[in-house]
N, C-alpha and C positions, 0 to 999 in steps of 0.2 A: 600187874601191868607196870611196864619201865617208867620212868618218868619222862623221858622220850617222845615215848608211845600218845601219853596224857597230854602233852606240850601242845600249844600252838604253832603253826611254823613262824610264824612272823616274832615268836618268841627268840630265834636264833638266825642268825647274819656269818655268812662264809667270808671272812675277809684276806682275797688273794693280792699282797703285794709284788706288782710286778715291773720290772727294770728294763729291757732288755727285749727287742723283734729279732735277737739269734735264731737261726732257723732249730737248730736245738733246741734253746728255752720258752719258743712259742710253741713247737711241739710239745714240751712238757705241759706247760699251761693246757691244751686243750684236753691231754689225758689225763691231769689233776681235777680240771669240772667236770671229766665226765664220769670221776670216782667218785665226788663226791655227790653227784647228781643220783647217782645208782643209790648213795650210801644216804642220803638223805633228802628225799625226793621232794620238790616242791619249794624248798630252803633257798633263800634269797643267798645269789653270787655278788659281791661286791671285789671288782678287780681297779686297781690304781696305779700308777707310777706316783715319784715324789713331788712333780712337775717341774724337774730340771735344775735341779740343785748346781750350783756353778762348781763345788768342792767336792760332787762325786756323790752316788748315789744313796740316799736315806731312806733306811726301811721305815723308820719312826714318822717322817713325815706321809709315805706311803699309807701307812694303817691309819693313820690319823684322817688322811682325805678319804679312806674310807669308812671308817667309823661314821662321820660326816654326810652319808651317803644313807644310813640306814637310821630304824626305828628301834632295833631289836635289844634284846637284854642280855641277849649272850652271844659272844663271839669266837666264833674258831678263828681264830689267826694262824694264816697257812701257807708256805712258803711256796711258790709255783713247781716247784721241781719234786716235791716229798709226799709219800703216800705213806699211811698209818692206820691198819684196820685197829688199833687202840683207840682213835679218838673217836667210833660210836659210846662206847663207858666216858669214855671223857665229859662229852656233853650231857651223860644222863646223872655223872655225880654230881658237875654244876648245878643244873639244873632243879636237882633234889637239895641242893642247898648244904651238901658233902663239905664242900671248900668252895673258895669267889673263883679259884682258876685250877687247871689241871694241866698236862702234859705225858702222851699217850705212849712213849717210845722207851725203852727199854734198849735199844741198842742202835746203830745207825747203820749200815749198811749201803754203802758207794756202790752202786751196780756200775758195770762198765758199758761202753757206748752200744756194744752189741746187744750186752743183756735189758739196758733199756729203750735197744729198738722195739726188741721181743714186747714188752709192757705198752708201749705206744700202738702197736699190733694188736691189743687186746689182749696179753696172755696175762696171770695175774702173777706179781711177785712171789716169791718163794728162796725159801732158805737155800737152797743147790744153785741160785744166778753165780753169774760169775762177777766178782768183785773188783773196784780198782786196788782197793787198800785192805787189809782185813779189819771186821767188821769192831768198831768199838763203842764204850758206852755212850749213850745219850745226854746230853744236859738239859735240865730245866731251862725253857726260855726259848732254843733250837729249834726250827722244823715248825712244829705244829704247837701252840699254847691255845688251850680253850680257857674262857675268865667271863664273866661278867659286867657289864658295860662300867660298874661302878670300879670295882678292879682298875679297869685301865684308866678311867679318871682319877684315881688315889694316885696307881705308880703308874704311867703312860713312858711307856720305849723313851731313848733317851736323843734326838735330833743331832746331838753332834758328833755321835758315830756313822763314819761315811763309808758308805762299798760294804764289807764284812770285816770281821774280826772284834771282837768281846762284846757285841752288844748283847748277845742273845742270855752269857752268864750276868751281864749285869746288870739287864730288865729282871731276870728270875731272883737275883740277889734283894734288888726293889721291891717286887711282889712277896716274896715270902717274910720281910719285915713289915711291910702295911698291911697285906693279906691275909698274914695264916701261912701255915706250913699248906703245900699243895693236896691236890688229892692225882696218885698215879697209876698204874696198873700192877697188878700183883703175882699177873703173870708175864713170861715175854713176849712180849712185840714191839718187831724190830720197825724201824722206820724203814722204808727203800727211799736211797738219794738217786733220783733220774740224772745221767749223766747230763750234762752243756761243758761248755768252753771253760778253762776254769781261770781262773783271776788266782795271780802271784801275789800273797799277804805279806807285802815289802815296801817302802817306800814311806813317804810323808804321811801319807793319811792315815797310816798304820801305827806310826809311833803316835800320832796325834789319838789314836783308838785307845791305845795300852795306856797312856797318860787317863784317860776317862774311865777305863777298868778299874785302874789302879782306883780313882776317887771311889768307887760301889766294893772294889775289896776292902778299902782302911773304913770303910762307914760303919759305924753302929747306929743302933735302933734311935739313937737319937740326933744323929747326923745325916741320917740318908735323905729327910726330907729336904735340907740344903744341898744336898747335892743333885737332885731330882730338879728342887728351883734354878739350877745352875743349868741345867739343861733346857726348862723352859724358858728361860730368861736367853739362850743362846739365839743369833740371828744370824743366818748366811749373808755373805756379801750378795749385794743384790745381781740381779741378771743384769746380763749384757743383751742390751737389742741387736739382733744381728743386723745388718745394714741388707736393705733388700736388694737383688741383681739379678737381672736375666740372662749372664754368663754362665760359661759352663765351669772355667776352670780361676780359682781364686787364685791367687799368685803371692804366696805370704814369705815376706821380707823380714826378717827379726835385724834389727839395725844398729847398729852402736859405735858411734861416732860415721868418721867419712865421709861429710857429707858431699864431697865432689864425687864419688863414686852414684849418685841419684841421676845426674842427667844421661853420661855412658849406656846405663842399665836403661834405663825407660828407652832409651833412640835402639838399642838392640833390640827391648820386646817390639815396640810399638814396629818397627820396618820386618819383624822373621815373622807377625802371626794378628790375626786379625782382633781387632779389638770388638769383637761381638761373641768370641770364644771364653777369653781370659780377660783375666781385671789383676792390677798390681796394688797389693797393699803392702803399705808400708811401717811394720810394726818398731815404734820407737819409744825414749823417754820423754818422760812430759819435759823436762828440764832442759834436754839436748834441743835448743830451740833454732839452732844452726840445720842441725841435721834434717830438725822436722823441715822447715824452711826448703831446704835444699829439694825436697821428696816433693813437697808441695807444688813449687814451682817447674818440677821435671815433669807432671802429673799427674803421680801414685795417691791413691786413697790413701790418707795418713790416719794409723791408729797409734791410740797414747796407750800404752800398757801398762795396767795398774796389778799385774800380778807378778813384777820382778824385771829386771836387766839384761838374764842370760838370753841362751837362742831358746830355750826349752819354755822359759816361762813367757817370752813372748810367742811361740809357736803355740802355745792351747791359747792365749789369748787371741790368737790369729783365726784358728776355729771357734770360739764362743762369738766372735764379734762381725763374723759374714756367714752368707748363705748358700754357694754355690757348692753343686752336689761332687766336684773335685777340688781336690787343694795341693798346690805343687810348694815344696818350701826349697827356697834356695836363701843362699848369701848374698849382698849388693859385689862379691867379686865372680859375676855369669855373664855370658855373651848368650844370646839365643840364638839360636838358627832355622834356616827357612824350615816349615811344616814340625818344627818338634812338636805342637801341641797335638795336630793331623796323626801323628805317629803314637804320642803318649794316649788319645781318648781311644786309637786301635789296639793297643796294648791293653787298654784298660778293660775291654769286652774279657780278656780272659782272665784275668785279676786284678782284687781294691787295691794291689801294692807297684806302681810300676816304676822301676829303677831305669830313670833316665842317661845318655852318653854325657859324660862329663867331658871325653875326647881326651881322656889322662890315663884312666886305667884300665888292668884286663881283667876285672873282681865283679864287673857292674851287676852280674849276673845275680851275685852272691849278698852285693853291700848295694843300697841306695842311698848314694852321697846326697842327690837333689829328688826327693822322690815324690812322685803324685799318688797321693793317697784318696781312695771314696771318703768323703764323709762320712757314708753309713760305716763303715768297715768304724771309724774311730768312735763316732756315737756308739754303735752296737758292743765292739769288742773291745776298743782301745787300741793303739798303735804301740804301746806301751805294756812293761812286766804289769804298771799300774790300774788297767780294769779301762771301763768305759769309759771314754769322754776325753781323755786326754790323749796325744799323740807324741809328748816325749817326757819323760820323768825329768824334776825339779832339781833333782839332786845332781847333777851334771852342771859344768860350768861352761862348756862349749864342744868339747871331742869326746865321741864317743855316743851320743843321741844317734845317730845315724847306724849306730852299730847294733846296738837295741831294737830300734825299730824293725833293721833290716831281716837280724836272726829270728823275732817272733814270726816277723812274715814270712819265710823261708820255713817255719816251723809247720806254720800254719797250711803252708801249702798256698801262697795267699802271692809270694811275690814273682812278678812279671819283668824280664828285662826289653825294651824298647831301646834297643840300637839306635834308630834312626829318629829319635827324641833328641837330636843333639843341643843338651844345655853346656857348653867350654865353661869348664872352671878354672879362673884367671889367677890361681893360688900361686905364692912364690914356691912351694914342694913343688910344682910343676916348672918353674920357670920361668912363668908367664905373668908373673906379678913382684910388685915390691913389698918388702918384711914393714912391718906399719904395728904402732901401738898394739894396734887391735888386734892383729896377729899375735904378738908377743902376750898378750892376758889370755888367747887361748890357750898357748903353749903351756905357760905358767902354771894353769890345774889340771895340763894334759895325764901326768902321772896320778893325781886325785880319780880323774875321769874315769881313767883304766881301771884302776883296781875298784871304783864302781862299778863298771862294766862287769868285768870280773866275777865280784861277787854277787852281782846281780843275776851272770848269765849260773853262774854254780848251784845260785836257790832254784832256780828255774829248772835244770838238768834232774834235780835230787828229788824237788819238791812236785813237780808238773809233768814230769817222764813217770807215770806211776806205774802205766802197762799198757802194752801196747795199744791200747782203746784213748789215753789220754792226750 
């Protein structure tokens, strides 16, 4: 009899980290417990998010609220999207005391959206699906790792890897110096990857991921425990409380200098749109106490942005720091006009992306200069190459956020153009304004901008176009 077989159930704990209400990846999720419901009948499901990390989402704190959640001595740690008929052996080598941790897969296999509608339908995986990418090898750490609760107490995931990219090599690099070499399967079996949405491995949090690889690549057997203490010893910036409101559409302003441009803007919102719809914030520097001042007394909710200057880093601070389930970003050089918001929440019934009239261009269709975005869309998916939670990548200095967001949405099937949304944008390119500091420091890293842009949209084409399913 297996060891399995002889087990108690409360002897093992399913731990599914999960990120993410995509209507893809919540499908997955429901078809991953009811695999392993089949495959291991009775076995306590422990499912978690990280609970809202402000730098992007962490598996490490994810498994850890669930570890926290059970009694058990052994854990399958299981990615919501991954199925492995390997990790029945898995559990029965831990268990027998083979090795403290194992990992079931042998090869990885991307199914595409069709073939893992097929599998959510009940049909069971198989070598003949059709594929995004062809099929390659597995790593330790990936997917599925079964261990033992002491395992993850020696080397526990590493908290300052955010979203994806090197954690998975370099938890398994951890566990196989404090643990033992693993125990794997000897024959193949491949993991199936259920399709979702996929996230571009680019950007900030990414180079910040490869800096923390790199620390678990240079370790030896007598450094990795400092480098493991470096991980527990790491603390996220704390949350932002969002500010509570019974509006529907938040109105986030990224602001930097001008502060005579605050009375103009509020006397346009307040007379084209009712102030039981939208609410204006006014995202600015602590420092800039002219400008804050200025917003204050025109009557914009003033936020202090402690995550950077540009418009990008005060636009996710704009979403972490309110609640209303739409958010419109414009520049303090807008005029509003009568019903645009009346227009923009009709627009928005057919998509989270709606490209408002600026009364300048004939692109709107394609680019959304001023755009109102769902919250859920940017919680869920990201507005950004960069994953959830944020809505314009960091690495832009002012041009060219707008061109990012526009194309994923467009990509996505996602954006809406609202003609009669008219937000006038009061730009000197148009005419209709004067060249000002502040203009001139956009311009300045316009050409930076681009060739971020650029290179950002070429990772995306190469890396995210994988077949027609992606």
């Amino acid at each position: 009899m297996s060891c399995w077989k002889r087990c108690k159930v409360p002897d093992v704990a399913i731990l599914i980290p999960y990120a993410s209400t995509d209507p893809d990846r919540a499908a997955n999720l429901v078809t991953v417990q009811a695999w392993y419901a089949d495959r291991f009948p009775g076995v306590e499901q422990v499912v978690a998010g990280d609970g809202g990390c402000r730098t992007g989402w962490t598996k490490a704190t994810a498994v850890q609220r669930c570890v926290d959640q059970t009694d058990a001595d052994v854990f399958i740690v299981a990615d919501s999207d991954c199925i492995c008929d390997g990790v029945v052996p898995d559990v029965e080598a831990v268990l027998c005391g083979v090795a403290q941790w194992a990992f079931p897969h042998t090869q990885v296999r991307r199914l595409t959206a069709s073939a893992s509608a097929e599998v959510r339908g009940g049909a069971a995986p198989h070598l003949g699906m059709a594929l995004e990418t062809p099929g390659y090898a597995g790593v330790a750490g990936g997917g599925v790792v079964v261990l033992t609760r002491e395992a993850w107490e020696i080397a526990p995931m590493d908290p300052r890897f955010k979203v994806t990219h090197g954690e998975d090599v370099a938890w398994a690099r951890a566990l196989a110096y404090l643990c033992g070499r693993p125990w794997y399967p000897r024959v193949n079996t491949p993991l199936y990857h259920l399709y979702h949405p996929p996230i571009l491995a680019i950007g900030a949090r990414y180079k910040a991921n490869e800096r923390f690889a790199n620390e678990y690549s240079n370790a030896t057997t007598l450094t990795i425990r400092e480098v493991l203490d470096r991980g527990r010893a790491h603390v996220d910036p704390p949350h932002v409380v969002p500010l509570p409101s019974k509006t529907t559409i938040g109105i986030i302003v990224p602001v930097l200098g001008r502060p005579a441009a605050a009375a103009p803007f509020m006397a346009s919102w307040s007379s084209s749109s009712s102030s039981s719809t939208s609410v204006v914030y006014a995202a600015t520097d602590a420092e800039d106490t002219a400008t804050r001042r200025a917003w204050y007394e025109a009557g914009a909710t003033v936020l202090t942005s402690d995550r950077g200057t540009t418009f990008a880093c005060k636009a996710n601070y704009g979403v972490e720091a309110t609640s209303e389930p739409w958010l419109l970003f414009v520049g303090d050089d807008v005029r509003f006009h009568h019903g645009w918001d009346t227009a923009a929440l009709e627009a928005g019934s057919a998509g989270p992306v709606v490209s408002t009239n600026d009364m300048a261009r004939d692109d709107l269709d394609r680019l959304a200069i001023h755009p109102m975005i769902s919250r859920d869309y940017i919680v869920q998916r990201g507005a950004s190459f960069d994953g959830p939670g944020l809505v314009a990548h960091e690495g832009y200095r002012h041009w060219y956020v707008d061109r990012e967001w526009s194309f994923l949405a467009a990509e996505r099937g996602a954006l809406v153009y609202a003609p009669d949304a008219r937000i006038e944008h009061l730009h000197p390119i148009f005419g209709k304004g004067e060249m000002d500091a502040t203009y001139r420091l956009g311009q300045a890293a316009a050409r930076d901008d681009e060739r971020t842009f650029r290179w950002r949209e070429s990772q995306y084409v190469t890396r995210i176009r994988r077949s027609q399913d992606a």
